[in-house]
C-alpha positions in Angstrom: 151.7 156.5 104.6 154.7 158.9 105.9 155.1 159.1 109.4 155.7 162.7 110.6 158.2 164.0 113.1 157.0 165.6 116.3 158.7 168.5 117.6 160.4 167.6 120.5 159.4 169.9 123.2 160.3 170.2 126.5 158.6 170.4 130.2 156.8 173.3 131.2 156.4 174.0 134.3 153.8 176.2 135.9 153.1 178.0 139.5 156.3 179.1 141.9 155.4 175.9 144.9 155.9 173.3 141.5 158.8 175.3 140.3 161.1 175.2 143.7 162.6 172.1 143.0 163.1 173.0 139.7 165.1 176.5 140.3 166.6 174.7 143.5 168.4 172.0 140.6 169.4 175.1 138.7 170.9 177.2 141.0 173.5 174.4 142.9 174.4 173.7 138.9 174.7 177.0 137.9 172.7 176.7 135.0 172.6 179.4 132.5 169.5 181.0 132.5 166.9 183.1 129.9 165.0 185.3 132.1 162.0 187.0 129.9 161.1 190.6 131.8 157.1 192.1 131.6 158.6 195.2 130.6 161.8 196.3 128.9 164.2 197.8 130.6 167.8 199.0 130.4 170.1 196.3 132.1 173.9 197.1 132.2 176.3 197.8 134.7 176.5 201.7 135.2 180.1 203.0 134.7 181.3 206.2 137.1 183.3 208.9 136.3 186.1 209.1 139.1 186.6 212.6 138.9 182.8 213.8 140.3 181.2 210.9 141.4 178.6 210.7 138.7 177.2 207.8 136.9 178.1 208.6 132.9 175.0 209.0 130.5 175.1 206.1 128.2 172.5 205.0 125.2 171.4 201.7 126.0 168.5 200.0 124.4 166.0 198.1 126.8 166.0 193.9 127.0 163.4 192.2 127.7 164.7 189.3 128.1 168.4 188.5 129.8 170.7 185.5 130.6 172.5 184.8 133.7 172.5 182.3 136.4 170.2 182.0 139.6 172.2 182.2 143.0 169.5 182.9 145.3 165.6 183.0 145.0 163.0 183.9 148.0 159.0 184.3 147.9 159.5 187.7 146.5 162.3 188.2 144.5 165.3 186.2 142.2 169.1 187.5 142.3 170.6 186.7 139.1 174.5 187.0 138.2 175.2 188.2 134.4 178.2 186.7 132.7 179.6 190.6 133.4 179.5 189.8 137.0 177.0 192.2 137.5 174.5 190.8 140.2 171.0 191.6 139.5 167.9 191.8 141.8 164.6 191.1 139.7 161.3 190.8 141.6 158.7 187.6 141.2 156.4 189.8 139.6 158.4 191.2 136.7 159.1 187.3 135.9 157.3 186.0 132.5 159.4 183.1 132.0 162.7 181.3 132.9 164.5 178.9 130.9 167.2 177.3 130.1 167.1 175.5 126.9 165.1 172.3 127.4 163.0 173.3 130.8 160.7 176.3 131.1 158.8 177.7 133.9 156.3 180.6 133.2 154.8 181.4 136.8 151.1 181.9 136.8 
């Protein structure tokens, strides 16, 4: 008889009270982070043009899903910094998961 290899999985975590410690840990290390969005949307930074003002019309495709790492977190919403140095404000409710490689937490 063969024996057969289990996939090695890693914790879940479930419900924002469990997941405080958890995001705590990851924030004062600076993990890297997957964040996976309800909806898609277009996340970039917005370049200006100096001479009116005006953001400039680009053609970006919405992400769902983005990396960065956690600096801050509160009962409503998660600021996340993207290796551009763009600092992004996401809200609790737009959350479907987090991860980062070996840990996930997908709030309730």
């Amino acid at each position: 008889m063969t024996r057969v290899k289990r996939k090695a999985q890693g914790k879940t975590v479930r419900g924002w009270p469990e997941a405080a410690g958890l995001l705590n840990r990851w924030r004062k290390d600076l993990k890297t982070l997957t964040v996976e969005l309800k909806q898609s949307r277009v996340i970039d930074l917005v370049p200006i043009d100096f001479v009116s003002g005006e953001p400039v019309e680009r053609e970006e495709k919405p992400t769902k899903s983005l990396r960065g790492q956690l600096i801050y977190f509160t009962n409503a919403d998660l600021t996340i910094r993207r290796p551009s140095g763009a600092i992004l404000m996401i809200d609790r409710y737009e959350v479907v998961a987090i991860s980062e490689g070996k840990t996930r937490f997908e709030p309730r």
